[in-house]
C-alpha positions as CSV (number, residue, x, y, z in Angstrom):
1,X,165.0,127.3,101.9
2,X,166.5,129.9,100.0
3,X,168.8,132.4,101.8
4,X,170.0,135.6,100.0
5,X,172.7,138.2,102.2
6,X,172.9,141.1,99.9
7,X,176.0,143.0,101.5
8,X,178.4,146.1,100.6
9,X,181.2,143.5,99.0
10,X,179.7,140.7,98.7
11,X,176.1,138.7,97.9
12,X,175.3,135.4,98.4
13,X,173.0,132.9,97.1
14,X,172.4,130.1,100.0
15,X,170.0,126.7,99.6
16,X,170.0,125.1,103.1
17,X,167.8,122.4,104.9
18,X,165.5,122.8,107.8
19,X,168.3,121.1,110.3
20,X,170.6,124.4,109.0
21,X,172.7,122.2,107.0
22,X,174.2,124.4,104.1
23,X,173.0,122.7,101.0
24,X,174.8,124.8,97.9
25,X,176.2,128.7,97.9
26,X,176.8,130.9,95.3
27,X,178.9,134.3,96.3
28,X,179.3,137.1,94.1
29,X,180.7,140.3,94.2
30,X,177.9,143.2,95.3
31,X,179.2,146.1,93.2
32,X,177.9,148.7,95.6
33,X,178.0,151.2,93.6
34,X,176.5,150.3,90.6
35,X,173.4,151.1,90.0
36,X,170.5,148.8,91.2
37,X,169.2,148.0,87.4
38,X,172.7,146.6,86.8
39,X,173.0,144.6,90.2
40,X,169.7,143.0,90.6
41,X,169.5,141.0,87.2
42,X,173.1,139.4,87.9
43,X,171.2,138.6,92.0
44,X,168.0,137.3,90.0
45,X,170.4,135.0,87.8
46,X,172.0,133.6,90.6
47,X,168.8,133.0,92.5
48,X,167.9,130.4,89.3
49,X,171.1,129.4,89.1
50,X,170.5,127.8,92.7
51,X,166.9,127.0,92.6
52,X,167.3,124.8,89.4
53,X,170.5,123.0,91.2
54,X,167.7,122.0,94.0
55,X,164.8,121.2,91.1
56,X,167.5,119.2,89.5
57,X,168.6,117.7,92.9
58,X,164.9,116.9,93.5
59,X,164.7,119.5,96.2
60,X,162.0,122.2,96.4
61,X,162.5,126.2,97.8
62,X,159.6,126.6,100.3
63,X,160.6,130.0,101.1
64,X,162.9,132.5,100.6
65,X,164.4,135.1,103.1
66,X,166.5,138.0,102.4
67,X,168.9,140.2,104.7
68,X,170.6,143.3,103.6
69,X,172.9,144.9,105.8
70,X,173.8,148.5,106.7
71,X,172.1,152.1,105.7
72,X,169.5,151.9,102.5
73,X,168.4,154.7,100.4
């Protein structure tokens, strides 16, 4: 499973087991303020970055879930 927690400072890029075990994390900062074509590219990146660790790991994402926190536009 593939967890992504896109926040005001910070995003992070979580792979973790069924049991809730924390499997590999990637944080970066969230750049709030940029502009959404500039910060989703550098998310998507990240997102292979730690699906290809799991493929490499023999692992396989079976889903994906995303939270985002506070007011959207």
């Amino acid at each position: 499973m593939l967890g992504l927690d896109i926040g005001g400072t910070k995003t992070a890029c979580v792979e973790g087991s069924v049991r809730g075990e924390v499997l590999q994390r990637v944080e970066i900062p969230s750049h709030a303020s940029a502009p959404f074509a500039i910060t989703f590219p550098v998310i998507v990146r990240h997102v292979r970055e730690v699906i290809r660790t799991a493929k490499n790991s023999n692992r396989t994402i079976a889903a994906i879930s995303v939270s985002v926190g506070g007011p959207l536009r």
